[in-house]
Each structure stands twice: as C-alpha cells, then as structure tokens.
C-alpha positions in Angstrom: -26.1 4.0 28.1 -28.8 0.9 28.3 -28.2 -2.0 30.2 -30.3 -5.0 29.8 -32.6 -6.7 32.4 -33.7 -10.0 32.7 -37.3 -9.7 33.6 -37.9 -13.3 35.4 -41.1 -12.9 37.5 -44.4 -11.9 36.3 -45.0 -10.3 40.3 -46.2 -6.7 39.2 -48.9 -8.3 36.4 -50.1 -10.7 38.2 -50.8 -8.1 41.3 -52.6 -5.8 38.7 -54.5 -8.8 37.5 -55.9 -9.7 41.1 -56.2 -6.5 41.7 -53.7 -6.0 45.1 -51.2 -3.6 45.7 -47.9 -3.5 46.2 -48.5 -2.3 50.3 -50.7 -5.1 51.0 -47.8 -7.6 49.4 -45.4 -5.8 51.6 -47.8 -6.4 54.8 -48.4 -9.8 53.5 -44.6 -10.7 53.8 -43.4 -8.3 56.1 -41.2 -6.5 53.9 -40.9 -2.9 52.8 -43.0 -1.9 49.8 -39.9 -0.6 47.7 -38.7 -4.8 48.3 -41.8 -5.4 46.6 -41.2 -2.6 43.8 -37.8 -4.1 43.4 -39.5 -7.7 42.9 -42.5 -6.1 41.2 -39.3 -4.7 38.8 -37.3 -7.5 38.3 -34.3 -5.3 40.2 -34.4 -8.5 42.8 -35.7 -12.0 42.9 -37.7 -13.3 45.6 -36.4 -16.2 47.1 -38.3 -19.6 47.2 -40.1 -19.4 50.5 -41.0 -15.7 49.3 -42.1 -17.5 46.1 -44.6 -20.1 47.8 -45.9 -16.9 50.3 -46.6 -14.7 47.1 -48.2 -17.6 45.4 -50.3 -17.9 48.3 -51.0 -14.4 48.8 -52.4 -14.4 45.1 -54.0 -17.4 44.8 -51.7 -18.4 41.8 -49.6 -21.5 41.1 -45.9 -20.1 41.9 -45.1 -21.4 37.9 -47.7 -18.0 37.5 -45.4 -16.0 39.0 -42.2 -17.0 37.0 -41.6 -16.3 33.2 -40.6 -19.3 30.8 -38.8 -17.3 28.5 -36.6 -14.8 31.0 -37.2 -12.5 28.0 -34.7 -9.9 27.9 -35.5 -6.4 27.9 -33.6 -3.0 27.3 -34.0 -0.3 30.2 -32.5 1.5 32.6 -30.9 0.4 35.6 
C-alpha cells in the first residue's frame, strides 16, 4: 500500500545545489542529522525560526526553501 506525501520544502535540493550536507545543517542548528533527513524528506517541517536559520545557513531567501505548488507525490511512508 502507497500513501501520499506532501513534499512542501525544497531543503534536500537546495543543500545539493550549494553543495552542504546534511551534518553541517545539523551542526548549523543543533539538531540530529536524521532531523535534517526528515526535513530534507518532507517526513517533518521545520518550523519558522528553523526556516529563517536554514535560509541563513544557505544563503537563500526562505520563499527558496518552500514549494508553491505542495505537489503531491506517491511514496512510501
């Protein structure tokens, strides 16, 4: 059985794109890296001051790191 997901944040491309990893996003807000694999895979949402320190972190505007479209995707939970 599927489930869907709604795939909110672009966190995990954006990291790719700049080229940091999920460890030094973890040191950067103090967190566990598998907090930032769950972010990275939409399994949780950062909150708003997360937001603002992951924008920061990536030199991106925080509207970067969210998706307009909250496209939904099939995949396993």
């Amino acid at each position: 059985m599927s489930s869907k997901r709604i795939h909110y944040n672009r966190i995990k491309t954006i990291l790719v794109d700049k080229k940091k990893s999920n460890k030094e996003l973890a040191e950067h807000l103090k967190t566990t890296p598998q907090t930032v694999s769950n972010l990275c895979t939409n399994l949780r949402q950062p909150s708003i001051p997360q937001l603002f320190s992951i924008a920061k972190f990536l030199d991106v505007r925080i509207m970067e790191l969210l998706r307009e479209d909250a496209e939904i995707t099939a995949g396993a939970a």
